[in-house]
Backbone as a ProteinNet text record, in pm:
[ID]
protein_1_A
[PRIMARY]
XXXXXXXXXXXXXXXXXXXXXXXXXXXXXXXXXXXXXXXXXXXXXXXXXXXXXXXXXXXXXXXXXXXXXXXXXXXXXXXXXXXXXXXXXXXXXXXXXXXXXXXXXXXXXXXXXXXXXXXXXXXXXXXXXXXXXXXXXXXXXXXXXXXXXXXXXXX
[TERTIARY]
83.7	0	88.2	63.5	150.9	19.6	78.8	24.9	-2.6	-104.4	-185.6	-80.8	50.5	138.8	229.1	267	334.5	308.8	169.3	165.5	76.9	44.2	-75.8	37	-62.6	-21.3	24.4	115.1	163.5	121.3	173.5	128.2	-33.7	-47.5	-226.7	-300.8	-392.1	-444	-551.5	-563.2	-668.2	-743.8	-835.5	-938.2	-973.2	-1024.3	-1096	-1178.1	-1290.7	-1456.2	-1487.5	-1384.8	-1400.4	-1375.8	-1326.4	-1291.9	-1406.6	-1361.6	-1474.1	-1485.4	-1613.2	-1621.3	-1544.3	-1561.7	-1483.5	-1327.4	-1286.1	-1113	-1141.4	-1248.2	-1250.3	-1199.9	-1309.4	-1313.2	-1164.1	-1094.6	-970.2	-879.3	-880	-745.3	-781.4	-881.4	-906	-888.2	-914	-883.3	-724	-678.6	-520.3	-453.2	-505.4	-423.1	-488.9	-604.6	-611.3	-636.3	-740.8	-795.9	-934.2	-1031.5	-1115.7	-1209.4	-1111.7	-1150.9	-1105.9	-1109.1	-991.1	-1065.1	-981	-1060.9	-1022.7	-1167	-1194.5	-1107.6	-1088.6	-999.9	-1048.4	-967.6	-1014.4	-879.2	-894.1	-748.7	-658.4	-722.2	-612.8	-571.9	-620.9	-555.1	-711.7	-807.2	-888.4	-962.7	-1011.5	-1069.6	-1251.8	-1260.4	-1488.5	-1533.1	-1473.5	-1532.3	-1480.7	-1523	-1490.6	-1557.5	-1461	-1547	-1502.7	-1570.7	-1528.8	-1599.6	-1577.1	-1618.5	-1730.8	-1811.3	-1988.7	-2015.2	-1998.7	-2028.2	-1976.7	-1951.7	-1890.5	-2015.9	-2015	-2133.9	-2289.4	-2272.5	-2417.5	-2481.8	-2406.1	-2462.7	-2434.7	-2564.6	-2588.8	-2470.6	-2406.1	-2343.4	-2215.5	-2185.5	-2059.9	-1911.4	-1905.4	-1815.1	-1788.3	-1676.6	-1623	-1765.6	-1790	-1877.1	-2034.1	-2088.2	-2172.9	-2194.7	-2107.6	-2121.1	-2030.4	-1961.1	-1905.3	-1952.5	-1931.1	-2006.8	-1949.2	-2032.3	-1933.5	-1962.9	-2036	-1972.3	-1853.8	-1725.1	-1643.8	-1560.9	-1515.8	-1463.4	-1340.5	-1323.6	-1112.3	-1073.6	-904.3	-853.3	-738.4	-650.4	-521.1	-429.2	-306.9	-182.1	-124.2	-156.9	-168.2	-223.1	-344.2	-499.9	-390	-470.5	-377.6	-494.4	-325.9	-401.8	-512.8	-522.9	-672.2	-760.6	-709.7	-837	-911.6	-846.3	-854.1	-900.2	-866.1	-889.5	-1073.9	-1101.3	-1242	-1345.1	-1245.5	-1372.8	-1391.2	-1270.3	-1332.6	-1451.5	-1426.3	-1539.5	-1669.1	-1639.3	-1770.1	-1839.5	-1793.3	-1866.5	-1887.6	-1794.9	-1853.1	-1799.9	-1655.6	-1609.8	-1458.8	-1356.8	-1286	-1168.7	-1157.5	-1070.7	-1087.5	-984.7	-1009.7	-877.4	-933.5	-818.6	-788.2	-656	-567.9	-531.9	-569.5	-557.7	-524.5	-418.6	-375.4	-423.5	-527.8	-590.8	-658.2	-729.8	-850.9	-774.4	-658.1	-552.2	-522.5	-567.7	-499	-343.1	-295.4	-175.1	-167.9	-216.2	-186.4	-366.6	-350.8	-509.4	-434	-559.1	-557.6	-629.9	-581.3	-736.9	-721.2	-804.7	-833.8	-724.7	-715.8	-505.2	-404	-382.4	-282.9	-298.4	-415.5	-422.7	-409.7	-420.5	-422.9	-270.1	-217.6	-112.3	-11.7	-41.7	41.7	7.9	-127.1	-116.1	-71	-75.5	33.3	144.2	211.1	333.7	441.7	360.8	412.9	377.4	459.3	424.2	466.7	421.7	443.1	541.9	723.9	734.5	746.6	762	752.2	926.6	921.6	1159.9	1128.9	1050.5	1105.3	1110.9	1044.3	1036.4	1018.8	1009.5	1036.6	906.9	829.6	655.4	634.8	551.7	532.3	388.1	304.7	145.9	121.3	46.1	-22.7	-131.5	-127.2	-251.8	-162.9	-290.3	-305.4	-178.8	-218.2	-135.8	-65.8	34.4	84.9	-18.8	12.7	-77.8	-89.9	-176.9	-164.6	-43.5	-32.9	40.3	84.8	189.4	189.1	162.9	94.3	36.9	90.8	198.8	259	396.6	420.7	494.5	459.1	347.9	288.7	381.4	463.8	591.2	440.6	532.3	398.5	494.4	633	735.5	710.5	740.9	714.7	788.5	804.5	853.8	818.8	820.9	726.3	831.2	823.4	897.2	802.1	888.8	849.8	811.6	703.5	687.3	721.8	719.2	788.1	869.5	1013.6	1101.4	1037.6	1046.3	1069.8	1181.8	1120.6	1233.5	1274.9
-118.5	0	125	228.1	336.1	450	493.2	610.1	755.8	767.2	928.1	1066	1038.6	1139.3	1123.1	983.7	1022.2	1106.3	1153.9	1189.9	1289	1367.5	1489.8	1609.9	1682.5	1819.5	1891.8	1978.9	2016.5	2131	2218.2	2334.2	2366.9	2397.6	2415.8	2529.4	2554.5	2728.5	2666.4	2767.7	2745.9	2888.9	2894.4	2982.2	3004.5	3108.6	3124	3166.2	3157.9	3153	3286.3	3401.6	3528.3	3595	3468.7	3528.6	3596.2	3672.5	3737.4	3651.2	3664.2	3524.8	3574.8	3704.7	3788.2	3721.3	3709.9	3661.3	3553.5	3450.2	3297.5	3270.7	3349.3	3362.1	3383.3	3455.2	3531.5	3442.1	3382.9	3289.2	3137.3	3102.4	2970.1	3012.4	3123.3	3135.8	3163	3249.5	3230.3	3120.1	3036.7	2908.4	2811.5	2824.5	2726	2588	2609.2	2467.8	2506.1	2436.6	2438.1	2417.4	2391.8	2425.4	2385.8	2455.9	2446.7	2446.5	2363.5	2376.6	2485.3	2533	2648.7	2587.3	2726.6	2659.5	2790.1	2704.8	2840.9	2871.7	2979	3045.8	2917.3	2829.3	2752.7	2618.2	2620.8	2523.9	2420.5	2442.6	2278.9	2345.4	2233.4	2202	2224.4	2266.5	2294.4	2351.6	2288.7	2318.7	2313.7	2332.7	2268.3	2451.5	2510.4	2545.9	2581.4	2542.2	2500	2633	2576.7	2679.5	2688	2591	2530.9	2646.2	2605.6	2739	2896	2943.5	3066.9	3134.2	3040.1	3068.6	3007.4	2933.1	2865.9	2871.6	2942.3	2969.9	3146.7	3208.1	3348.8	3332.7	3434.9	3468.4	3545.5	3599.8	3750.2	3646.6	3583	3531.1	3390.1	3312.1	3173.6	3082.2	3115.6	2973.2	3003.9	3135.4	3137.2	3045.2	3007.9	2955.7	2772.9	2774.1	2639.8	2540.7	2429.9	2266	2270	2242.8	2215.7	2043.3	1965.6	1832.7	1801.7	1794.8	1765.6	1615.9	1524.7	1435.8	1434.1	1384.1	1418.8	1266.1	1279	1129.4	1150.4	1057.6	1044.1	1043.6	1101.6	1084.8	974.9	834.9	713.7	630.4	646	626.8	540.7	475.6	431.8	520.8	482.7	571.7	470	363	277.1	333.4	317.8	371.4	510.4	617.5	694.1	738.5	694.3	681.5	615.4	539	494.8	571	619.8	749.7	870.6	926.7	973.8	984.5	867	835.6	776.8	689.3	641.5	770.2	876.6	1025.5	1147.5	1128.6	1199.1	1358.6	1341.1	1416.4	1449.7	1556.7	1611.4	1585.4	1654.3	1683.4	1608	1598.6	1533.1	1598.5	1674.2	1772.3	1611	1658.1	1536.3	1569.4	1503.4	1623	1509.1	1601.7	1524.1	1555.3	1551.1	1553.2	1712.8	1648.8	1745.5	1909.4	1902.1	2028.8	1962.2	2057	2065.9	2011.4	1876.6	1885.3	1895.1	1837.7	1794.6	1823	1784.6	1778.9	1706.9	1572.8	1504.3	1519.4	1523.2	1551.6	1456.6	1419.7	1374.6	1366.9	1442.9	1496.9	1441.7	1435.5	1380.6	1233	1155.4	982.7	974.3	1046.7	1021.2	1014.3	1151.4	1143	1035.1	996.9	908.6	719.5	760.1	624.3	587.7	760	780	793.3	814.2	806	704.4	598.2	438.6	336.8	212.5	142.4	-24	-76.1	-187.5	-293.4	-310.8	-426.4	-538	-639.4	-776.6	-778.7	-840.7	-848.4	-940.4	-1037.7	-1208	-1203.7	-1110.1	-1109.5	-954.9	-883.7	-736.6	-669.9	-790.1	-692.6	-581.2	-478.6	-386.5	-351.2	-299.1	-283.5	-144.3	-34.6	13	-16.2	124.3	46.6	139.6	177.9	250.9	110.7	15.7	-125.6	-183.7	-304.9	-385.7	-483.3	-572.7	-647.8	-756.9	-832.2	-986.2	-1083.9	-1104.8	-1183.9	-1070.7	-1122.4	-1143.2	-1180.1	-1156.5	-1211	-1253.5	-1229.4	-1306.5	-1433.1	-1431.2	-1562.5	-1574.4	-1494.9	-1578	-1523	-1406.1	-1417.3	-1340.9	-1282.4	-1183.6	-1123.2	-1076.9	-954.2	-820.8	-697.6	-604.7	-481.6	-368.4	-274.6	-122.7	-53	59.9	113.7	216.5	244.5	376.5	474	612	510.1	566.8	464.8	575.9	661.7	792.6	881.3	867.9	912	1133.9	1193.2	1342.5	1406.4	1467.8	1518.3	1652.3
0	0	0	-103.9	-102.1	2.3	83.4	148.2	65.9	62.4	8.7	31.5	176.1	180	76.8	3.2	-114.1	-229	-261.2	-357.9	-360.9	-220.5	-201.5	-209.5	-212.5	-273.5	-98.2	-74.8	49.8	94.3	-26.3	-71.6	-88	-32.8	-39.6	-56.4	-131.9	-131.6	-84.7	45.5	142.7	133.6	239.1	235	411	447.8	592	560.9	665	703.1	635.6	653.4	603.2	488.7	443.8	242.4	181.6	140.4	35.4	-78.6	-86.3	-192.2	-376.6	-398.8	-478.6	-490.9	-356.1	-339.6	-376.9	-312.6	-367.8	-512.3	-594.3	-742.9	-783.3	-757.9	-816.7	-766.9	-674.4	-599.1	-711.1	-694.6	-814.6	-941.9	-999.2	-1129.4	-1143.8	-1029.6	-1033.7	-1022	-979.5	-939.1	-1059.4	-1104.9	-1202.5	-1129.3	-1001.2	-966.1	-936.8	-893	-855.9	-717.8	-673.5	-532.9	-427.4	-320.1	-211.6	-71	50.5	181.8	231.7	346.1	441.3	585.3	637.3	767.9	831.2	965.4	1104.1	1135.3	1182.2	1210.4	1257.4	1311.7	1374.7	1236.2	1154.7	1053.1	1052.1	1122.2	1128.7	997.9	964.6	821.4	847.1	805.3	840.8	725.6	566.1	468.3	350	228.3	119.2	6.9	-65.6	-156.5	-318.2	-388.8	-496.9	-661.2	-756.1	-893.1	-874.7	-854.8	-811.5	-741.9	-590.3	-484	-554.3	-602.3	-611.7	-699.4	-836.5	-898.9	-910.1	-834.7	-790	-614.1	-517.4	-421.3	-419.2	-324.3	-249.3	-131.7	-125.6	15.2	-9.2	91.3	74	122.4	190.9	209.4	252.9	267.3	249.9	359	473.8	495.5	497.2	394.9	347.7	234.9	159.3	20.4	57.3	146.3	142.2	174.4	120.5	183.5	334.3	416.9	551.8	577.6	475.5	482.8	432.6	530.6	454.3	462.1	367.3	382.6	395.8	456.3	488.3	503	498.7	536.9	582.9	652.8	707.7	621.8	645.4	563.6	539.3	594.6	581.7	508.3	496.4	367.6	262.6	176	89.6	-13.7	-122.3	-246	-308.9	-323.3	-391.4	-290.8	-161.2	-56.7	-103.6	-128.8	-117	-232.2	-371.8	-511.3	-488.4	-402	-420.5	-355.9	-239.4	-170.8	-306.9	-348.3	-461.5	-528	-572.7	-679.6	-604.6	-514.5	-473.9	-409.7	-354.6	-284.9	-407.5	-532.1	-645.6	-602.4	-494.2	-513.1	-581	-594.6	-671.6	-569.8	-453.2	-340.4	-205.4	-133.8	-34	74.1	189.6	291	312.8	333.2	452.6	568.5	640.7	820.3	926.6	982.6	1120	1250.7	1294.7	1462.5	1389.5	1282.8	1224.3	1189.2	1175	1088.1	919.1	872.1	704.9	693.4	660	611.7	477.3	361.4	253.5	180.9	58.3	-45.6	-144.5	-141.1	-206	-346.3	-485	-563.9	-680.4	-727.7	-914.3	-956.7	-973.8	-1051.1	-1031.6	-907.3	-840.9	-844.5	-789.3	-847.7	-1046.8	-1068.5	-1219.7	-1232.2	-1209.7	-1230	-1151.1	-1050.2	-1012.1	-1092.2	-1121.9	-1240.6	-1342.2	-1419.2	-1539.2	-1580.1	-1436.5	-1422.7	-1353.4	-1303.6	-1215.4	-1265.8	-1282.5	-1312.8	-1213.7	-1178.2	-1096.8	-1181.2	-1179	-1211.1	-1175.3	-1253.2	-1198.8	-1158.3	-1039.9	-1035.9	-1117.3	-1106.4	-1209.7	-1321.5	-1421.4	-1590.8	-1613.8	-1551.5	-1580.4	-1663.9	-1711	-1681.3	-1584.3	-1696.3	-1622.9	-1655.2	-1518.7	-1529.6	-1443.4	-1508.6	-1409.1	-1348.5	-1196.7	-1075.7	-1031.1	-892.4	-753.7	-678.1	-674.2	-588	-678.4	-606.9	-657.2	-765.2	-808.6	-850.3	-736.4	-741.7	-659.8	-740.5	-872.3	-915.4	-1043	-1142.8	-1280.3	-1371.4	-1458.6	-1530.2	-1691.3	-1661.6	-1736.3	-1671.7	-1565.9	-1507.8	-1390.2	-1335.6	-1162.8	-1074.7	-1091.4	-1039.7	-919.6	-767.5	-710.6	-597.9	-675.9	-591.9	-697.1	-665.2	-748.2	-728.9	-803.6	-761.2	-807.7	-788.6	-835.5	-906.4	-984.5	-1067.5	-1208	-1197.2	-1293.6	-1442.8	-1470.2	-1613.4	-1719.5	-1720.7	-1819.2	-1749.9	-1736.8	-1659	-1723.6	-1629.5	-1689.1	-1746.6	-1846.6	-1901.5	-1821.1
[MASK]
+++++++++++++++++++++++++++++++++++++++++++++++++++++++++++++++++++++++++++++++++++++++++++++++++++++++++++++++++++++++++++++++++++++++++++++++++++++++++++

């Protein structure tokens, strides 16, 4: 199991309860994501707000317009784990928080990219497969040791 801290984002554009929702708009279009968690002065996480909220809810500022259901996970989480809350909750982002503080955000992007860019090999025949996990076996010699490995080194 590779842990969700390998591959979440650290750097985080966050938001407080008091953003003008104006700043919301301008900080996502500057950054070129779509949406980022609300925090309280002290770092805890109590919200989610995204392109949706900005132009589809009324309100002057950040926890007028934000989801305050928010789903979060441990810096531990594995990435399949964490890859299925995704999708099975039909959301984008996911705060990563330690004793309910913002460390990391997990999003879409980041599992993609870490699928598109790893590939599991076999040590015994040097097959190589992507996946969130190891495989259970090989499927081409049964071998079932493995090793992760950049599948398109960067240029």
């Amino acid at each position: 199991m590779i842990p969700v801290k390998e591959i979440m984002t650290t750097a985080v554009i966050s938001f407080r309860q008091d953003t003008p929702v104006e700043e919301i708009a301008e900080q996502l279009t500057r950054h070129r994501i779509s949406g980022a968690p609300v925090l309280t002065e002290d770092g805890f996480v109590v919200g989610i707000v995204s392109e949706s909220d900005v132009f589809g809810k009324r309100g002057a500022v950040a926890r007028d317009i934000m989801s305050s259901d928010v789903v979060s996970i441990g810096e531990d989480t594995g990435i399949e784990q964490a890859a299925r809350l995704l999708l099975d909750r039909g959301i984008r982002r996911l705060p990563v928080v330690e004793r309910g503080r913002l460390v990391g955000l997990l999003s879409r992007s980041d599992v993609l990219e870490f699928f598109a860019t790893r590939v599991w090999t076999c040590v015994a025949c040097g097959h190589g497969q992507h996946g969130l996990e190891a495989p259970p076996r090989c499927p081409v010699c049964s071998g079932e040791a493995f090793r992760l490995e950049r599948a398109h080194p960067r240029q």
